[in-house]
C-alpha positions in Angstrom: 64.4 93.3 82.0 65.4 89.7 80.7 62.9 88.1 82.3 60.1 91.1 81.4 61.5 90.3 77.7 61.2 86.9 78.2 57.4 86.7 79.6 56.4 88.9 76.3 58.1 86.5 73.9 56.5 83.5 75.2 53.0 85.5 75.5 53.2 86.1 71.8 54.4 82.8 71.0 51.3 81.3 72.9 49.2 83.8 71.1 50.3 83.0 67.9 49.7 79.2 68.0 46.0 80.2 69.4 45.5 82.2 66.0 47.0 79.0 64.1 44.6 77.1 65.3 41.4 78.9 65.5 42.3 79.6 61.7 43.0 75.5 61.0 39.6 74.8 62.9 37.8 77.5 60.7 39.3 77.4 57.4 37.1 76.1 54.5 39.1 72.7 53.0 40.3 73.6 48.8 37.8 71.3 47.1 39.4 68.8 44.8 37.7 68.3 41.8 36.5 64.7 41.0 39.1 63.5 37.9 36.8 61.9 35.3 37.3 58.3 35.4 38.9 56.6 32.4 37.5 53.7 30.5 39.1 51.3 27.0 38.7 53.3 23.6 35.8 51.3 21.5 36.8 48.8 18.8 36.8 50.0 15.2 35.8 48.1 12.8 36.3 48.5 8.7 33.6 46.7 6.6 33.1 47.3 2.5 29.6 48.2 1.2 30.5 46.9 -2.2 27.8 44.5 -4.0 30.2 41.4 -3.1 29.9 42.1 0.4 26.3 42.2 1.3 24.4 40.9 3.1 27.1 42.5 5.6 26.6 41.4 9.4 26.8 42.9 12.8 26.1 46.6 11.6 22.8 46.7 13.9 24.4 46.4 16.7 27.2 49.0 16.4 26.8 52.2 18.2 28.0 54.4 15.7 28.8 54.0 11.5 30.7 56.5 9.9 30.2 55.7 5.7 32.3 57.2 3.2 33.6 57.1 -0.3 36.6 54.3 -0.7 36.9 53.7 -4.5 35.2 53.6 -7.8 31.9 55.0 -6.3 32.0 51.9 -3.4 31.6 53.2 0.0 33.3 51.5 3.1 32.5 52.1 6.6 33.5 52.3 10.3 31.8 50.4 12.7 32.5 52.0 16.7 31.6 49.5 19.2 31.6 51.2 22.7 31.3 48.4 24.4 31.6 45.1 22.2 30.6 41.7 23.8 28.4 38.9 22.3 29.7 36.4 19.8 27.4 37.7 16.1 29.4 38.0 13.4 30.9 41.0 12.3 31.7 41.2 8.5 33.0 41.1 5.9 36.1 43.1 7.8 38.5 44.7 5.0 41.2 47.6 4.6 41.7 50.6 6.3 41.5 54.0 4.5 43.6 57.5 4.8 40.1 58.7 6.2 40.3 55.6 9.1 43.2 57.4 10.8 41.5 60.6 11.1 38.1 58.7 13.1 41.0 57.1 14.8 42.8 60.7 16.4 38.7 61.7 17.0 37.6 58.4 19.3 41.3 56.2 20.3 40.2 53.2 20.0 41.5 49.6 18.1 41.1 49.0 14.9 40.1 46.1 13.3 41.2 45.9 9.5 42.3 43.2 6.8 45.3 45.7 6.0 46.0 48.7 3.7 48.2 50.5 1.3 52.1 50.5 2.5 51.1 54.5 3.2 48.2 53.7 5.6 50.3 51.0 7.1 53.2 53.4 7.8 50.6 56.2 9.3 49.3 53.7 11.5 53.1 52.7 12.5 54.4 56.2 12.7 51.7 57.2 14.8 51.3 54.1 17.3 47.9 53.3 16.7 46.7 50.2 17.8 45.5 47.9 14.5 44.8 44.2 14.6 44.3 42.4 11.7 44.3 38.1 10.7 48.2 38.1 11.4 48.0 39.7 14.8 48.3 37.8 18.3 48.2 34.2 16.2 45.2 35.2 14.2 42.2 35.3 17.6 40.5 38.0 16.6 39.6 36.8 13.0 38.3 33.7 11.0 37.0 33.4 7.2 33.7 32.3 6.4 33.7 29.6 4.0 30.2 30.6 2.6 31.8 33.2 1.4 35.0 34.4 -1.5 37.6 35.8 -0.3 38.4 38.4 0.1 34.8 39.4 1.1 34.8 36.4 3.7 37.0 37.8 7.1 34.8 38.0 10.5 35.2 39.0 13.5 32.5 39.4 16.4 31.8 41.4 19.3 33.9 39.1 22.0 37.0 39.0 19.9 36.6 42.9 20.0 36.4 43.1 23.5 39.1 41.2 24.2 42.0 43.5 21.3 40.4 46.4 23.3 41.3 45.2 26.9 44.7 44.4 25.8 45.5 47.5 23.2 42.7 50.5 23.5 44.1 53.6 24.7 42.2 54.8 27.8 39.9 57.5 27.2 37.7 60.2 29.4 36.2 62.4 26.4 32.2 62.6 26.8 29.6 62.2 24.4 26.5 64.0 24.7 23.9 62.2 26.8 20.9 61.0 24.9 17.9 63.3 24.4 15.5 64.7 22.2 16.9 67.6 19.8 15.6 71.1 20.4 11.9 71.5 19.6 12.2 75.1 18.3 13.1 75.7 15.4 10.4 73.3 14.4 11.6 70.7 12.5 10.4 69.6 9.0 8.7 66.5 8.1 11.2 63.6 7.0 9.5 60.5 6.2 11.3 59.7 3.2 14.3 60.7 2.1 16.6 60.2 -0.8 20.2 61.2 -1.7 23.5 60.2 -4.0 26.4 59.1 -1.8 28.4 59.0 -4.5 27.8 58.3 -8.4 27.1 54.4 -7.8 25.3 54.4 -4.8 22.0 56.0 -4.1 20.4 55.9 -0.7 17.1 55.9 0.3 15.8 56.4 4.2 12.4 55.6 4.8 10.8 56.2 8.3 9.0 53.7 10.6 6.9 54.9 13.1 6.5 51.8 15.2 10.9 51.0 15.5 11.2 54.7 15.7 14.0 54.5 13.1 14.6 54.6 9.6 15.1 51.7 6.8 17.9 52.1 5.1 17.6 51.2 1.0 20.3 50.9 -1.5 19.8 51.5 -5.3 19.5 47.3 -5.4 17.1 47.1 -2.4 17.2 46.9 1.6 20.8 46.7 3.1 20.5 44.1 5.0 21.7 42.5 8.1 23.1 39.1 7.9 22.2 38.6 11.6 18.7 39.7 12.1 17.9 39.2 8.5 16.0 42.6 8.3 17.0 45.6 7.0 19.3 48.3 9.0 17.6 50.5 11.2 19.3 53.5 12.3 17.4 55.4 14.8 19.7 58.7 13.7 21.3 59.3 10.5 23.1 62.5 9.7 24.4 63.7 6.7 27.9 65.7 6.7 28.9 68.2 4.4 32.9 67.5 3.5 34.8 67.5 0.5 37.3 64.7 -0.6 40.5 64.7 -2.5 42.8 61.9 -4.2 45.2 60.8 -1.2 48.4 60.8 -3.6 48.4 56.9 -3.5 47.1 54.0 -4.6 45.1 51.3 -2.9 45.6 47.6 -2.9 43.9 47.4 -5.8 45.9 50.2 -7.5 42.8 52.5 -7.6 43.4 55.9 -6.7 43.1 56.4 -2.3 40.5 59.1 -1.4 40.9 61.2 2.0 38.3 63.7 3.3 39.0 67.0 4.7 37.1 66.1 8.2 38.4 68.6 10.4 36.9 72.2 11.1 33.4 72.3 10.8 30.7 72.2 8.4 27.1 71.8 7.1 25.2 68.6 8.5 21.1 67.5 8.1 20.3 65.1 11.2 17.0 62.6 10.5 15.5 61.3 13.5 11.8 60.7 14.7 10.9 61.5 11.3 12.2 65.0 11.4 15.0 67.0 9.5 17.1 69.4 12.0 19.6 71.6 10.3 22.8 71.2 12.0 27.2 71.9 12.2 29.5 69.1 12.0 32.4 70.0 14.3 35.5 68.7 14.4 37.8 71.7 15.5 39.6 69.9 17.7 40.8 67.1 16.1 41.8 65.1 18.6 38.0 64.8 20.1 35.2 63.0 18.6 33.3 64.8 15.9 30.1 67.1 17.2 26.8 67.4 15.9 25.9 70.9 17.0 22.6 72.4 16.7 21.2 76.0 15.6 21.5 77.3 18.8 25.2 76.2 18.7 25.1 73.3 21.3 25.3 69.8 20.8 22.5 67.9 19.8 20.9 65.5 21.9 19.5 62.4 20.3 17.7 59.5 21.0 20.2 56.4 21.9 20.4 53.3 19.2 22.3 53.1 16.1 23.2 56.2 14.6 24.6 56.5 10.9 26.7 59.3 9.4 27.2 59.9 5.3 30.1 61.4 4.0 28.4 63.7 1.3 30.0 66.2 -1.0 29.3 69.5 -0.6 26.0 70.2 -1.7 24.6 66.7 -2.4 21.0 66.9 -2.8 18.7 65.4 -0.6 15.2 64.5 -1.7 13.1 64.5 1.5 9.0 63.8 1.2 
């Protein structure tokens, strides 16, 4: 009886390690999905739009401007460099603004500033955010200009950038939506010409070029200009974004009164591109991602790549569009 109860046990032993491995020679492998490779945050970059600072250089050849209000009706902006290299100049660089930290959370990158107000300086502290300025690293990533007053006269350029982003820039995987055209339906209307108050001092006026396939950007004193291709800027896209502003509870360097912006959740936006207007949604619901331009079917917009331009804009600013 032992050795009966002995031949079964091995028998289903044996049969067992068959099934084992018929299943191990049949099984369909668990696919592992592909992580999304990371890559340096881009360089950001604060330069002033006031009268003293023009011609201002190296705007062309960001990928990305966000303008805003800063003070007195002056509007400063962020340059985002995706991936900075060359050696143009890149000025004049100054302060950083409440509104700076919030592109910051949105696209993690380095900025490049002169400095701030004590409470922008403690933000970017508190938070760990990497910010280079003259003093940092023994001063490589700035020089002055000697054509120019301080303290409109602090460059960088697009090498220096590269080289505070290897060392400091977060690593990043968010995606940005693959160039495109925008949706042909609903169709667009006609936006050759367009014209609109960014803020009580400064008018803008967009005029379209059908042979750079981009738009001239005016001021109320003429063409803002760049320094280093001594034309005027040509965004191929410029978008106009809907979001009210509100005294920071500070003051600035200069003692004038700080302005942040509510950016976060979303709101109305116009996109100008190919000489069309597209009614659009700012989106910036997750404030931690960078903002989206979403279309009217809800999705994100794709545009044509080159140098695209967002305005700040209260609330129903009027836009003047022939």
């Amino acid at each position: 009886m032992r050795s009966l109860n002995g031949r079964v046990s091995v028998l289903v032993s044996g049969l067992a390690l068959s099934l084992l491995a018929a299943c191990s020679l049949t099984a369909t492998p668990v696919a592992t999905p592909t992580p999304t490779p990371s890559r340096p945050g881009p360089a950001m970059v604060q330069i002033e739009n006031s009268i003293l600072a023009r011609p201002q250089a190296g705007l062309q050849q960001a990928d990305l401007v966000y303008e805003y209000l800063a003070e007195g009706g002056i509007t400063r902006m962020t340059l985002i460099y995706f991936k900075p290299a060359g050696n143009q100049r890149i000025e004049p660089v100054r302060s950083a603004r409440p509104v700076t930290i919030r592109l910051w959370h949105a696209y993690k990158g380095v900025i490049f500033f002169s400095g701030a107000n004590q409470k922008v300086l403690d933000m970017i502290a508190a938070e760990h955010i990497p910010a280079l300025s003259e003093s940092s690293d023994g001063a490589i990533y700035f020089s002055r200009d000697p054509s120019r007053r301080a303290p409109h006269n602090l460059y960088t350029d697009g090498d220096r950038l590269a080289q505070g982003v290897q060392k400091y820039a977060p690593r990043v995987t968010y995606q940005l939506p693959a160039p495109g055209a925008p949706p042909a339906s609903p169709a667009p209307a006609l936006a050759n010409r367009f014209v609109f108050d960014q803020t009580n001092f400064h008018r803008v006026t967009y005029t379209y070029s059908a042979a750079d396939t981009a738009y001239s950007y005016g001021t109320e004193l003429g063409p803002l200009i760049d320094r280093n291709t001594g034309q005027p800027i040509k965004p191929v896209n410029v978008i106009l974004i809907q979001v009210a502003h509100h005294d920071a509870g500070f003051t600035d360097v200069l003692g004038a009164p700080a302005v942040d912006f509510d950016l976060m959740g979303t709101g109305p936006a116009d996109v100008f591109t190919q000489g069309h207007r597209y009614t659009a949604t700012w989106d910036l619901s997750d404030t931690e991602q960078p903002l989206k331009i979403l279309g009217a079917d809800g999705k994100p917009m794709h545009l044509p790549p080159g140098l695209t331009w967002i305005h700040l804009v209260d609330p129903g600013t009027p836009i003047t569009v022939s």
